[in-house]
N, C-alpha and C positions, 0 to 999 in steps of 0.2 A: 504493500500500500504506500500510495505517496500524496501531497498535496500539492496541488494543483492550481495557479491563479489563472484565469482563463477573464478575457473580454467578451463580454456577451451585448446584446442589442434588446431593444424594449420592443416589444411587439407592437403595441397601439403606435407610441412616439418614433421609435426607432433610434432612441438616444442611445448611447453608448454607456455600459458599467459593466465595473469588476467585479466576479465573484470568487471564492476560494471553494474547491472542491473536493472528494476524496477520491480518489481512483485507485485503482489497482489494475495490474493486469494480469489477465486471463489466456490461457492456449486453447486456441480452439483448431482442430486440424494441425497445419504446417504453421499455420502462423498464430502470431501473438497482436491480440486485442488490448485497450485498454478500455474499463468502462467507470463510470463515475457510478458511485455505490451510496453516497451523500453527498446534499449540498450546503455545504459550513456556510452559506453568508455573505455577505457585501462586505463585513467586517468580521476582519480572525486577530484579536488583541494578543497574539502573540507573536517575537520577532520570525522572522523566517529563519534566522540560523536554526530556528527548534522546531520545525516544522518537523522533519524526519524522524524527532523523538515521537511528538505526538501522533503520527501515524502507527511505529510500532508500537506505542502505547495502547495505542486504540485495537492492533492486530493479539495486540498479548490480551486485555480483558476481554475478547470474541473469544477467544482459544483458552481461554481459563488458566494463563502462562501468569505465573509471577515474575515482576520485575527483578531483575541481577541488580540494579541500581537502581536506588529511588528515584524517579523523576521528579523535576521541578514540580514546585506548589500546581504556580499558573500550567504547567502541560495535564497533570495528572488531574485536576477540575473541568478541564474541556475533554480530555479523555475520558472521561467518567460520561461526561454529559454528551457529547457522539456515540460512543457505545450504546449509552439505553437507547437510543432513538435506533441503532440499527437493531436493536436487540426488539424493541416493541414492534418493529416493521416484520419481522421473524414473526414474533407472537399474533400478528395482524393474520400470519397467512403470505407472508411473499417475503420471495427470499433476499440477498441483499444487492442484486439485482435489480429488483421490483418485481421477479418472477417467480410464478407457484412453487414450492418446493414439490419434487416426488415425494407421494405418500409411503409412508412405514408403518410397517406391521406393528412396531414397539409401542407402546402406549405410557409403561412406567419404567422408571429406573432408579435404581438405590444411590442414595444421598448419603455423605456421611457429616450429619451434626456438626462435629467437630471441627471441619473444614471452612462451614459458612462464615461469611463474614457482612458485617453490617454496613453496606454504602450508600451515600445519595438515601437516609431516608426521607420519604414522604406521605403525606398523609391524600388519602384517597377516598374516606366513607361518607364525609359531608358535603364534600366535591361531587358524587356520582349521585346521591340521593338528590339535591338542587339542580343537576344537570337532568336527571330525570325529569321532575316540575316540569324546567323550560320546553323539554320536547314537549309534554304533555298541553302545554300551553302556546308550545308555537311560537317561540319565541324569535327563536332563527330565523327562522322561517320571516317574521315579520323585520326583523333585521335586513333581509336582504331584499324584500319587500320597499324599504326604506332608503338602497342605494346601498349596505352595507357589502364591504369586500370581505375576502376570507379572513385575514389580518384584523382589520376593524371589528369585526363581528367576533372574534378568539378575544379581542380586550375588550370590549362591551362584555362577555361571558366570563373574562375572570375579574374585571372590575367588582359586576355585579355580584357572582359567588365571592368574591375575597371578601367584600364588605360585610356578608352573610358570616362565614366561617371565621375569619378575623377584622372583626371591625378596628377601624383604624384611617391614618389619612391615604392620600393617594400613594404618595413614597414608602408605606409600610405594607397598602396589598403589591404595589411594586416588588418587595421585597420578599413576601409572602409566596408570590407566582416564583418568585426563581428558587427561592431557596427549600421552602416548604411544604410546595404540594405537589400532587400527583395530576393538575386537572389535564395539565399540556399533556401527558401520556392517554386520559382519555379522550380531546381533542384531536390528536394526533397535531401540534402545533407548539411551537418549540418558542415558550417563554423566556428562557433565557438567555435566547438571542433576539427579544424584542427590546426597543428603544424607550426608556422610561417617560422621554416626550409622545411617543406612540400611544402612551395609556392617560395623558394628560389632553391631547387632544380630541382622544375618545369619548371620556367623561364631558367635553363641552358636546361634541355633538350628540349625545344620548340627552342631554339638557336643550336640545334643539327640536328635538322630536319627539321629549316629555308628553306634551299630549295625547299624539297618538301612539304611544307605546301603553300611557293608562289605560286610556279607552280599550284599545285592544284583551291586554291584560288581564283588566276588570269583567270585559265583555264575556273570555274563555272563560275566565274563575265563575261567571254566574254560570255558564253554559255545562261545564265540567263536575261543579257541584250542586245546580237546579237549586241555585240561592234566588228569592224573593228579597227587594228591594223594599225594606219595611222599616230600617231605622236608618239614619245619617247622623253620626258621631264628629262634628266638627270642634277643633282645638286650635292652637297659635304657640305657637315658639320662635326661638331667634336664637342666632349664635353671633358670634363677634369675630373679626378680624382682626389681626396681631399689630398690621401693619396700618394703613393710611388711608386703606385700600382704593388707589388712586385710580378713575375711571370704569368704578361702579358705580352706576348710577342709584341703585339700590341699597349702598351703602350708606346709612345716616345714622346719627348721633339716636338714640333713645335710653326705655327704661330695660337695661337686660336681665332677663332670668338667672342668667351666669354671674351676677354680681358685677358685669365689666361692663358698667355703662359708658366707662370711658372710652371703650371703643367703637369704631363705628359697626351697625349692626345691621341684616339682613332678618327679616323673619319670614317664616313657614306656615303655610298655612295649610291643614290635611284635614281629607274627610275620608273616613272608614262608613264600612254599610255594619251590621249588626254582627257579622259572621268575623269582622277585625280584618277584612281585606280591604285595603288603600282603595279608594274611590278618584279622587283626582289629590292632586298638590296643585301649591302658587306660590312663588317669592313675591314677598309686598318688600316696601321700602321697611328699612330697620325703623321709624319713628314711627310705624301705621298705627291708628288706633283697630284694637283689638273689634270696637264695635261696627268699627265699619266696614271690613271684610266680608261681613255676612254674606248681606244682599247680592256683594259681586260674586261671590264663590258659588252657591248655589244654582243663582241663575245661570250658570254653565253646568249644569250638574243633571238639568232635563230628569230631576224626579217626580213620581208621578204625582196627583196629588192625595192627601193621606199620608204620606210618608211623615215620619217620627223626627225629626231634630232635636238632638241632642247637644247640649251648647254648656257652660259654665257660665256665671253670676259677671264676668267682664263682657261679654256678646250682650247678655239678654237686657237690653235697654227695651225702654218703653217703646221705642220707633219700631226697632227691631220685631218685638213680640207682635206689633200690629201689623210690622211686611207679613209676619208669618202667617195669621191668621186669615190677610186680604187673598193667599194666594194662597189658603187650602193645607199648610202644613199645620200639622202635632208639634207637638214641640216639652221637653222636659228641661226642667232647669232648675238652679238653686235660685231662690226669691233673692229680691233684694229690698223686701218689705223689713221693719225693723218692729214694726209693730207684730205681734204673735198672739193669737188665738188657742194658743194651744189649754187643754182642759185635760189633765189625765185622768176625770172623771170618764171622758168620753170615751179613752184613749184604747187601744190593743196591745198586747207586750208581745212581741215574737222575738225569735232567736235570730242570733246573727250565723254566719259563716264560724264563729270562732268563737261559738258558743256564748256570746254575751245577749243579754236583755236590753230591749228596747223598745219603749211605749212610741207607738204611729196611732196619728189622728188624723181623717180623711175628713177634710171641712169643701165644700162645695160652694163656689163665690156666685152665688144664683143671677148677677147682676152683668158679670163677665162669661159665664161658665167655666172658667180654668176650675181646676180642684187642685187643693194644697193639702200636701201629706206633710203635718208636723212629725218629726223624730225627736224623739227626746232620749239621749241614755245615761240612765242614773252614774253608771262605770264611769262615764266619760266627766259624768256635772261634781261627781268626785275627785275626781283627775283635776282636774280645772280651779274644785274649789283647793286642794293643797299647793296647787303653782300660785295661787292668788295670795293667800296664806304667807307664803316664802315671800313673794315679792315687796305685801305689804309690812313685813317684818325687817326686811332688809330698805322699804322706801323709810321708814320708822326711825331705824337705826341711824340714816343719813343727816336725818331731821336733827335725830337728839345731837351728830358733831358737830353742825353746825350751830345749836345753841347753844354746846360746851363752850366753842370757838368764842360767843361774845362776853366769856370772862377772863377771857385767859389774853397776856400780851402778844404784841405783834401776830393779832388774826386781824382777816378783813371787819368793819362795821358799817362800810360803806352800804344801805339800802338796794342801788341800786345791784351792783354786785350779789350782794344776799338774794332779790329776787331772781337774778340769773340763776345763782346755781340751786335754787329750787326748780326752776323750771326744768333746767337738766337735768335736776333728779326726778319730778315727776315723767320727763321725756324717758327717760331709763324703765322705770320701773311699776308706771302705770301702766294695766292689762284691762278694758274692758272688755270682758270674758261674754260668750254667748254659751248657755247649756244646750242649747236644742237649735237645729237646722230645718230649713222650710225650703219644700220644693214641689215647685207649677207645675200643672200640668194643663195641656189644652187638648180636647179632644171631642 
């Protein structure tokens, strides 16, 4: 075996480029062939003085030959990783050639334990079980539906599963595909000689055709599990940017979840159906207010009418509850009344999930129709009453240093001063505590 730099031509363009190849040659009859047996790449990071190493490198682990002298780091890493690829084209069913092997009678053969050795491992179960899914859902399929090429379409599928199997940023499923998994052996596409810009430009266009990648998606997932369209779980999040993030337009100053309002932020906006399968997304600008996403999210969303909405206590503004009612949707929320009704005269005790007691009172607004289910749990209005307990003993304690302070030398007596740092102590340590939670319903 030897390598081979060879000039080749682009078939659409007819541009010119170099690839590095493996050949070996072969006798066939009276004369001697040469055939290319793999194709290394546009780029082989290793010098060409070692090129010779790493071919009989590669000839010695086909042949199960140990090395006489260790090879270098960099030969024996690209050796390792050429081998399996001709090794899984064997395991495909063609030889290293590209052609059918003659069939053999043998079927098994004895191994001995002792001899194995552990290389290149990687992980392959959560890899094969997600690549399952996407067949099942047609994923590819709509990838290349989409303009996607074979390359493009191999980093859309490990983006997507890396994120699944190791979440993380983009440079760590980058890092995940080369070093970790097994999925390029079941694509039959070779990760580790993909370009880490390769899988950066991927994720923007997979954010370009977000749309119809949901729709589609969504479409299979109802078609696949004969789901009815009965609730919509819509929420809001944001994350931040480290940097300035200069020519996002979507990037603006707000209030972040993450504690970093100081950076500029982007927020998410998702709606799931009842079953927890994603319905659509939206990036709004980092500053959006939370209630005014509603109305635009939905009305791309074509549900029907009946359909359930599910929102939290920052959506469900008054405007809000009345688009929803004008146009036919249910809708479930935490109230944002302060006034409560609740009577545990009237009340019902049931069990939670986790074994606790909790009185529900179902009051019926005759005037609106909504019905409010009070919740009340004793567990919890106990919880609550000893953090109140603590803080007012500690707001207590504050108090008393501070009126120690007006007998003793060199403290403050200054008024103005004194009612500052009460105020900071009541900012500290004041809790008005709710026992019970109230939530709407329209139907």
């Amino acid at each position: 075996m030897f390598i081979r730099h060879t000039q080749t031509r682009a078939k659409n363009s007819g541009d010119a480029y170099f690839s590095h190849r493996l050949v070996e040659a072969v006798r066939v009859g009276k004369k001697v062939h040469q055939r290319t047996i793999l194709n290394l790449g546009a780029q082989l990071d290793l010098p060409q003085a070692e090129w010779p190493a790493l071919a009989s490198r590669i000839e010695e682990i086909l042949h199960g030959q140990a090395s006489l002298l260790p090879p270098e780091a960099g030969v024996e890493e690209l050796a390792q990783r050429f081998a399996a690829q001709l090794i899984a084209r064997r395991a495909a069913g063609a030889g290293l050639d590209g052609e059918k092997p003659e069939p053999t009678e043998e079927r098994f053969t004895e191994v001995d334990l002792s001899t194995l050795e552990m290389v290149r491992p990687r992980s392959v179960g959560v890899e094969h079980v997600a690549l399952d899914a996407m067949c099942k859902l047609g994923f590819e399929e709509k990838l290349t539906e989409l303009g996607f090429n074979g390359p493009q379409r191999a980093a859309a599928i490990g983006t997507i599963i890396g994120r699944m199997a190791a979440p993380g940023s983009e440079l760590s499923t980058y890092d995940w595909l080369q070093q970790r998994t097994a999925l390029g052996e079941l694509l039959g596409y070779d990760y580790e000689g993909m370009d880490l810009q390769q899988l950066y430009r991927c994720g923007d266009r997979l954010l370009q055709h977000r749309e119809a990648l949901e729709e589609h998606l969504f479409g299979a997932a109802q078609q696949l599990f004969q789901l009815d369209e009965t609730v919509t779980l819509y929420d809001l999040t944001n994350t931040y940017f480290e940097g300035v993030a200069g020519g996002i337009d979507k990037a603006r100053h707000g209030r972040s979840k993450e504690k970093r309002s100081d950076c500029p932020l982007v927020t998410l906006g998702l709606v799931l159906d009842s079953s927890g399968f994603p319905r659509r997304s939206k990036l709004f600008a980092g500053n959006a207010s939370e209630a005014a996403t509603l109305e635009q999210m939905l009305e791309k969303l074509n549900a029907t009418p009946g359909t359930t909405v599910v929102m939290d206590a920052g959506i469900a503004t008054e405007a809000n509850l009345l688009w929803l009612k004008e146009h036919g949707y249910n809708y479930i929320v935490v109230s944002r009344q302060r006034k409560k009704q609740f009577d545990p005269a009237q009340a019902t005790t049931v069990m939670t999930a986790g074994q606790d007691e909790v009185q529900v009172q179902r009051v019926v607004d005759q005037a609106s129709g909504e019905v409010f289910l009070y919740c009340h749990s004793p567990a919890r209005a106990e919880k609550d009453k000893a953090i109140d307990s603590k803080q007012a003993e500690r707001f207590e304690e504050e108090l008393k240093k501070l009126a120690d302070g007006l007998n003793r030398p060199r403290t403050t007596k200054d008024p103005g001063k004194l009612h500052e740092r009460i105020g900071r102590i009541k900012e500290r340590y004041f809790a008005a505590r709710e026992d019970q939670t109230t939530c709407a319903f329209q139907d």
